[in-house]
Each structure stands twice: as structure tokens, then as C-alpha cells.
N, C-alpha and C positions, 0 to 999 in steps of 0.2 A: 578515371581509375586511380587509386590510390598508388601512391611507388612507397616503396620503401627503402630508407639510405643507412647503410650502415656507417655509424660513427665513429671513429676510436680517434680516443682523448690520450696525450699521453701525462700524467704526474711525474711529481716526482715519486709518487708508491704506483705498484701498476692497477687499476681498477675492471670490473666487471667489462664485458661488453653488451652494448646496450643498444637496441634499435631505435631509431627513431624516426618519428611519423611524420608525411611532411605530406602536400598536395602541391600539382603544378597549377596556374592561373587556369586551364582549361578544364581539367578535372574536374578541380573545386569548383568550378561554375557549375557542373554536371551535376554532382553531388547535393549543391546545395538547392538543386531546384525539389529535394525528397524530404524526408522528417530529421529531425536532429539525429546522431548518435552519441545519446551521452555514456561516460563514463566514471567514475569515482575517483577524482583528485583530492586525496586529504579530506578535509570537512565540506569539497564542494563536487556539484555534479558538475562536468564539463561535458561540452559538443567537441566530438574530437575530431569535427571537421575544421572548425575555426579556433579551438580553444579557447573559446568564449564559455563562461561561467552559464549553465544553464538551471534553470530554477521552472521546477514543474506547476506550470499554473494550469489546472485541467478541468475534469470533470470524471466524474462514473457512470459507465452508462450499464444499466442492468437489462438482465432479462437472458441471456447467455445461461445464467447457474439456474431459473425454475421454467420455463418455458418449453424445454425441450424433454423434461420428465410430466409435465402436464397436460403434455399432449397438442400443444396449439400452433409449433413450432418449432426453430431450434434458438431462436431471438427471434424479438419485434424485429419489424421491419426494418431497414437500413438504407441508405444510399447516398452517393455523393455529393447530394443537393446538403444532406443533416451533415455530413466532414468540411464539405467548406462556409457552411451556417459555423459550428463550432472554431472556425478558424478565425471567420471573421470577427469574432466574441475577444482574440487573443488567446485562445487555449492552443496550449500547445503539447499538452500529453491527455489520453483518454484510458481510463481503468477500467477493465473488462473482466466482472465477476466470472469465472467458470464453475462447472457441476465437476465433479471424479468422475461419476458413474457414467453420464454421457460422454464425457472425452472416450473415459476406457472401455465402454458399453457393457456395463454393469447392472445389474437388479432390472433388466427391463428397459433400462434408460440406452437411448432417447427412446422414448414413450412411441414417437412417430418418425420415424426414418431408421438412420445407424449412424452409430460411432464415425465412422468416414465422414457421412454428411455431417455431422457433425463439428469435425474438425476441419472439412472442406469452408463450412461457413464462417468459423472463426478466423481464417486462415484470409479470407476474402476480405472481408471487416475491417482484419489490419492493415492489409493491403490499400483500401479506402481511404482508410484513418490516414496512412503515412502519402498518398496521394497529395492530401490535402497539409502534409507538414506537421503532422502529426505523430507524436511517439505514443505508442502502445503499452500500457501496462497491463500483464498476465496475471490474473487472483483467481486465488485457490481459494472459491466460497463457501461452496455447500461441498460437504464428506460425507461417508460411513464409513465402520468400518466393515466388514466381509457379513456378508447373510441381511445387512441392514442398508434401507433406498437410504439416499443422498438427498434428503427433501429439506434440508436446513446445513445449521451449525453446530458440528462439534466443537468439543475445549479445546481438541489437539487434534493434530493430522495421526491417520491410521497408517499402516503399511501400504495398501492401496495407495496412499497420497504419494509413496517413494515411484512407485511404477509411473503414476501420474506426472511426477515430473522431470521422470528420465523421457517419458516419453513427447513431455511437451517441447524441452529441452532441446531433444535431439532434432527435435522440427522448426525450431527457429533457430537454431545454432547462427545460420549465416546471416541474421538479421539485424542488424547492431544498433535497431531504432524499435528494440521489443525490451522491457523490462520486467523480472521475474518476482512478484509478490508470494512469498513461499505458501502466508496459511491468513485469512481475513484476520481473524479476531481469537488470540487462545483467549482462556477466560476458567477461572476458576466456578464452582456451581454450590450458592447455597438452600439449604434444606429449612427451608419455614416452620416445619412441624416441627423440627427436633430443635431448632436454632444453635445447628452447628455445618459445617460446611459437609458435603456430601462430594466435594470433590476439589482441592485446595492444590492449585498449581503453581510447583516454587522455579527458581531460575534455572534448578538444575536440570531437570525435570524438562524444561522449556528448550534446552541447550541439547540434551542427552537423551531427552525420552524414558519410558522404562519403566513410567509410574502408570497407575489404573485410570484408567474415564471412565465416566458412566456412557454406554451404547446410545442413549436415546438424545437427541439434537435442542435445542435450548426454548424448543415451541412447544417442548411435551412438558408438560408442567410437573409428573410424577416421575419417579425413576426407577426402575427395576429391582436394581442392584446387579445386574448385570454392565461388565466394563470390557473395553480393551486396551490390550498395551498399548502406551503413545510412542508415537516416532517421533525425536526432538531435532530441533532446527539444523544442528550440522548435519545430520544423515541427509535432509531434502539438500542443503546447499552441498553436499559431495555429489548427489546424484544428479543436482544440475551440472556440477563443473566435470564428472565423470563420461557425462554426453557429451563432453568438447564445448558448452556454453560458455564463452566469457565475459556475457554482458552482467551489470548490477545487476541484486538481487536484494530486492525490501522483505523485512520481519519485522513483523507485528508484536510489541513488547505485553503484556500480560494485561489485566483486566481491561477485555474487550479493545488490545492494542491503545488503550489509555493510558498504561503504566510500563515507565522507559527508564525507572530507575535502577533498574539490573542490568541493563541492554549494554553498557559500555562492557563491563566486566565479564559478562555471560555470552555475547557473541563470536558465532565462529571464525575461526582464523580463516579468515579472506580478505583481500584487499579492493574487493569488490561490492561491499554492503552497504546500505543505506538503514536509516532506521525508517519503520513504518508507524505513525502515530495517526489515532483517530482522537475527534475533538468533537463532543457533543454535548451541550447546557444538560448539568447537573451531574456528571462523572463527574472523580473525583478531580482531575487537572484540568478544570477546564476556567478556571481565573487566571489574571496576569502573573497573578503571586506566584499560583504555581510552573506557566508557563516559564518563567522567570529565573526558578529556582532548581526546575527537572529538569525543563525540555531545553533551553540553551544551553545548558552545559552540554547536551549530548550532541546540539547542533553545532558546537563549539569543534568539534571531535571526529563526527561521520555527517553526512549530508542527511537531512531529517525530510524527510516524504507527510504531509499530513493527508493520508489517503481519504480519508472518509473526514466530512464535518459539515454540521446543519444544525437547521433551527426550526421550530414547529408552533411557538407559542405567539404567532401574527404578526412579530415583527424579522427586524435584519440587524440589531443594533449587536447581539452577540456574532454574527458575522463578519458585522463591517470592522470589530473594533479586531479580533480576530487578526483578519487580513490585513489588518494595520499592522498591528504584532508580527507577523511573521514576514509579512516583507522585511521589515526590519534588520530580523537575524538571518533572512538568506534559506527561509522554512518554505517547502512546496507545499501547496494547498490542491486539493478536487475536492470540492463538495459533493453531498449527495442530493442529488441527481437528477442527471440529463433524462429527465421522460416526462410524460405528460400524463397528470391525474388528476381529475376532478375530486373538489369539495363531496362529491356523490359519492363517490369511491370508498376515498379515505380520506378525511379532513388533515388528520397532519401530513399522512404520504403527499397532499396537494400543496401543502406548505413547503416541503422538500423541495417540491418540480419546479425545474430550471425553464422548464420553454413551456408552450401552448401557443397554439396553432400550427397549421401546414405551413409557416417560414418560421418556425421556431422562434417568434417571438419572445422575447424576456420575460418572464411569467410573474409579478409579484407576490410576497416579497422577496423568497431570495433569490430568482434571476435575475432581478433588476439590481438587486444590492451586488452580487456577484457582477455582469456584465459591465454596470457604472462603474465599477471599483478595477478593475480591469482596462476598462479605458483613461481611466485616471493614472495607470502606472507609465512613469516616462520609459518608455521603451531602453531596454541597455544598450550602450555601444557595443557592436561585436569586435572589439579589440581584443586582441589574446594575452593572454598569461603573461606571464616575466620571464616564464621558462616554455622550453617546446614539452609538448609531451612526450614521455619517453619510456618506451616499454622493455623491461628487463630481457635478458637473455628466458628466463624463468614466468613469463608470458604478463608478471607483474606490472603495476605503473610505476614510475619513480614518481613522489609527491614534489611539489615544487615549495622553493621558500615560499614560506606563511601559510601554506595549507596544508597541516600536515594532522599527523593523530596522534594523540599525546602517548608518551609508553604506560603499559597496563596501570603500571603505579600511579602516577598521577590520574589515569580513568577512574582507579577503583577508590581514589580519595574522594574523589569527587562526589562517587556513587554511596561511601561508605556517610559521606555528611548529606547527602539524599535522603536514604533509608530511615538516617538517626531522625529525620524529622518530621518524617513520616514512615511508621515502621510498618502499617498494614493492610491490606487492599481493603477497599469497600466492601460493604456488606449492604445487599437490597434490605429494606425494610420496607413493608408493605403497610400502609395507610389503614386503618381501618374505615371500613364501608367502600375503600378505593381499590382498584385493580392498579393504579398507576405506581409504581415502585418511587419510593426517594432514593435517593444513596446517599450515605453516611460513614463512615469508619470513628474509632473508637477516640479519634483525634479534632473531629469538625462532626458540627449538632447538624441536628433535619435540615435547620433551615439556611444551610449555608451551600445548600445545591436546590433545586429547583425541578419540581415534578414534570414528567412530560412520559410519554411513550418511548419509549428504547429505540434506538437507530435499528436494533438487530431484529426488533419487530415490525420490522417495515413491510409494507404490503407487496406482495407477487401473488 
């Protein structure tokens, strides 16, 4: 059992009083036989059982967000044999897509049971997951918003999405090895016929909410004209930290959580954020140059999550080089994904898939590129920090020297020499005679990104 010791320091000025966390030798024993509990120290995640630097090396495992509106279930199948298969791989966090409407049993959903069972099963999963040493991440996949099914991706989270995560919230409150991804992927929506954007989502917008979406989800190719108000990222992170949650909470930066150049400047005041970036061959950050020039400076800043990343075109060389990269700067990686699909199926969804067969064997090419690479990492020392962790009167962390967040001014310098060098999100441009989209922006030509099937068209 954790103790808690109150410290008082005296200066010569008088200072805050501050709690801080300690464990006895038997405790900690007890503790550590369960999943990490990380927390956000300055630019790093920490276990704040050991205060050891912790870095998400994972996986995604789907089927959670369309499964239990289609009728087949509430997820594929599960069990402890697949958590400590995933352990012995080295993963030590798994990302678990959710539906709105089956959590909150909405439009129908779940298709075959209830809302209860529903969240009975998720609830069990983690419990699995953290069995095996394992931290849990919570994603808000598929939405609608009111009168419309949950059967994909919106741009932005609805009102729904707020009840959704006061309610997930309040259910794992006591869990401090669960982590809260507020929305997969916002993502602005362009219009082919008219070639101008049909729905263009800015930072503020991202942060506040307030601006119009188109109703219909990112698989329906035409759009209405019909919209709803977006909810923007502080209202979800008050409605977590209003249920009493105080674990991290990852947000996904704008096109398709690809674009993290606002994210310093535009996120909400909490001391508990991580940035959520996806990484997929042919977006527009998905080179060194860019990784280089965006994404560490942000990793520089807040602890950066690369929730989502893959590769489809028969090899693993934009993975391996990847995960070389971001070990580097201290970046969590989960590929997409832990499931099993044949070339029958879907030829690139089978490219995605991390295992095949009943012991989860490494699936080529990216579970082997992912598993190898993984075994290759020297294991960290679990030494701790230079400082103890230390939690404010005010339920805050104190950052420790050298991990801290730079003040706004220097984020928004940084951000502001970002933007200038890149001023504008990608724009799909469709191939003629092809269905397969390039992406391009007004700054780098066709062929400096690379055709393939969208991560967000992946098969379920």
C-alpha cells in the first residue's frame, strides 16, 4: 500500500506545502508485481511507482469501436494466454479503440447485448491487460453526434463525446495504470468537386470547439451539408478532471493527429497532457526532416505518445527507421495492429497485422520488424529521478530539474518558426483513374509523399 509522508521544508522565504510519494520495500514489492502507473513529469512520462522514466512501447488492439455495433460481439475474443504473449514481445501499454454509442448505448449500439455488457467487457480487458503488466490506453474511435450511428470517424468529438468521458472517467478514476486518449484523429474534410475544403479545422476550434462538422463520418464519400457543433479538447479534459480522474490524458493534434504544430500553444491548462501523434508513409510529417523540425520540439516540451503507425507497401524499412528515430528523442510508439488478417481479407489490413497464429506468432513484415526491434532495445535501468516525485497541495506535480515545460513564450516561438515553414495542412488529391489519395500541401509536390490506403480506411 502506498503511504503518504508529508514534508515541510523550511527556506529562508516560506514555500507551498507539498506531499510527497514514497513506497516501503514491501509495498513496492506488491505494487510492482501489477502494470506501471505513469504520470507526466515535464517532457517525460514517469512510473510513479519507481520514478523511473517510462516510454510507451505498445500496441492497438481493435475491435472494441465496430464489433459490438455489427453485431458479432462486444470485441474479438481475449484472454490471458494474448496479455502475456504481448508482454513477452516487451510491450508494455495497449491502446484500446472505443464506440460513444455502445459505451453510452446509443442509436441501437451495442447491436447484441447492453451498454453494461459492454463496459463489463472493457473493464475486464484492462484488468487482463494490467495482469500481465500492462498499461491500458482509453480511445475515443468511432462518434456521432445525436440522431446519427457511431459506425466510423468524425472530425471532432460531439456533445455526446463529453457525457462519454465523464462517464468513462468516473469508472476508472481509481486506476492509475489506465490512460485517457480524448478523440483518435480530428481532421479537417476536403470537397473534390468543388476543390475547396468542405470543412477546415483551426487550433482554436480544436481547443474551444464551436465551429460546424459535417454529420456524416470520413467512409461516406458525399456530405449533406448538414453539421454539428464541435466540443473542443478542454471541455473533454474538464470533464475528465471533473470526475475526479487524475491520470495523463493524450490529444491528437489536427490532420488525422499528424499535425502537432499548434499543440504547444493550443493546449489545455493541465499538467497532465501528453501529445498524441500518428505516423503513417505519405502524411504530410512523416520524414526525418519533418520529425526533426515538428515533432521534437514538442517532445522537447510534453511527453509525445505516437499512438497509431504502419506501413502497407511489403516492406518494414519506414518502420524500423521510425523506431529508431524516436527512441532517440524519448517518442512512445503502438503500431497498428495487434490482430490477425489475412492477404484474403484485406491485403494491406494483413500488412498492418502484428501476429498470426494461435501463439501469436510475429506476423511479417511489420511484427517481425516491430518484435525484433523491441528485442534489440537494452532494457532501462529502473533508477529514479534526481528528485522524488512531488505532488502539490493543489493535486499538481512538481516538475523535477531538467524535465520541465518551457513557459508559453518560448512554446509559441517555437510553434510560431513551425507554422512559418509550413503554413498549411495537406490537401488529398486523387489520382486519376486511382481511388488511392496522394497528399500534398501547397509547400512539397505529389511525389514527395507516397500513395497507399489511409490508416483511417482500415478494415473492421
Amino acid at each position: 500500500m502506498r503511504r503518504l509522508f508529508v514534508l515541510l521544508t523550511i527556506f529562508a522565504a516560506a514555500i507551498p506545502l507539498c506531499v510527497v510519494e514514497s513506497l516501503s520495500p514491501a509495498s513496492e514489492a506488491a505494487v510492482l508485481s501489477g502494470a506501471p502507473t505513469p504520470i507526466v513529469v515535464g517532457s517525460r512520462l514517469i512510473d510513479s511507482r519507481t520514478n523511473a522514466v517510462f516510454t510507451p512501447h505498445g500496441v492497438n488492439w481493435p475491435s472494441f469501436e465496430y464489433a459490438c455495433w455489427q453485431g458479432w460481439g462486444y470485441s474479438s475474443s481475449n484472454s490471458a494466454k494474448e496479455a502475456l504473449a504481448m508482454a513477452t514481445w516487451g510491450v508494455n501499454t495497449v491502446r484500446l479503440p472505443l464506440n460513444q454509442d455502445c459505451w453510452l448505448g446509443l442509436q441501437g449500439s451495442p447491436a447484441s447485448g447492453t451498454a453494461a455488457g459492454y463496459r463489463a467487457a472493457v473493464h475486464s480487458w484492462v484488468g487482463t491487460l494490467h495482469s500481465a503488466g500492462i498499461v491500458a490506453i482509453l480511445d475515443l474511435h468511432s462518434t456521432a453526434p445525436a440522431g446519427y450511428p457511431a459506425h466510423g470517424q468524425r472530425a471532432m468529438p460531439d456533445a455526446q463525446s463529453t457525457t462519454f468521458w465523464s462517464s468513462v472517467a468516473s469508472e476508472f478514476t481509481d486506476d492509475p495504470s489506465v490512460l485517457f486518449d480524448l478523440f483518435n484523429e480530428p481532421y479537417s474534410r476536403w470537397n473534390d468537386s468543388t476543390n475547396s475544403w468542405t470543412f477546415y479545422l483551426t487550433w482554436e476550434c480544436w481547443r474551444n470547439g464551436g465551429c460546424e462538422a459535417p454529420v456524416e463520418d470520413d467512409y461516406t464519400s458525399v456530405v449533406s451539408g448538414a453539421s454539428y457543433p464541435v466540443t473542443g479538447m478542454a471541455t473533454l479534459v474538464a470533464a475528465v478532471r471533473d470526475a475526479g480522474a487524475r491520470q495523463p490524458i493524450l490529444l491528437g493534434g489536427l490532420d488525422y493527429s499528424n499535425d502537432l504544430r499548434g499543440w504547444l500553444a493550443n493546449a489545455p491548462d493541465d499538467d497532465q497532457l501528453v501529445a498524441s501523434w500518428h505516423n503513417y508513409p505519405g502524411q504530410r510529417c512523416s520524414t526525418v526532416t519533418c520529425w526533426n523540425s515538428e515533432i521534437a520540439p514538442v517532445a522537447a516540451a510534453v511527453p509525445v505518445v505516437t499512438g497509431e503507425f504502419g506501413e502497407t507497401d511489403g516492406g518494414s524499412s519506414f518502420l524500423t527507421s521510425f523506431m529508431t528515430w524516436a527512441d532517440s528523442r524519448g517518442v512512445g510508439y503502438l503500431p497498428w495492429a495487434w490482430w490477425k488478417v489475412s492477404a484474403s481479407e484485406s491485403v494491406a489490413n494483413s500488412r498492418y497485422a502484428l501476429v498470426e497464429g494461435a501463439d501469436f506468432t510475429p506476423k511479417a513484415p511489420s511484427g517481425t520488424a516491430f518484435h525484433d526491434h523491441l528485442a534489440s532495445i537494452e532494457p532501462r535501468a529502473p533508477g529514479a529521478l534526481s528528485c522524488p516525485i512531488v505532488r502539490k497541495a493543489d493535486g499538481s506535480i512538481a516538475a523535477c530539474p531538467g524535465l520541465y515545460r518551457p513557459p508559453a513564450r518560448t512554446r509559441m516561438a517555437h510553434e510560431h518558426a513551425i507554422v512559418a515553414a509550413h503554413p498549411e495542412p495537406l490537401r488529398p488529391l486523387i489520382v486519376s483513374g486511382s481511388p488511392v489519395p496522394r497528399w500534398t500541401s501547397p509547400l512539397e509536390s505529389v511525389e514527395a509523399g507516397f500513395p497507399r490506403s489511409l490508416p483511417w480506411r482500415r478494415w473492421f
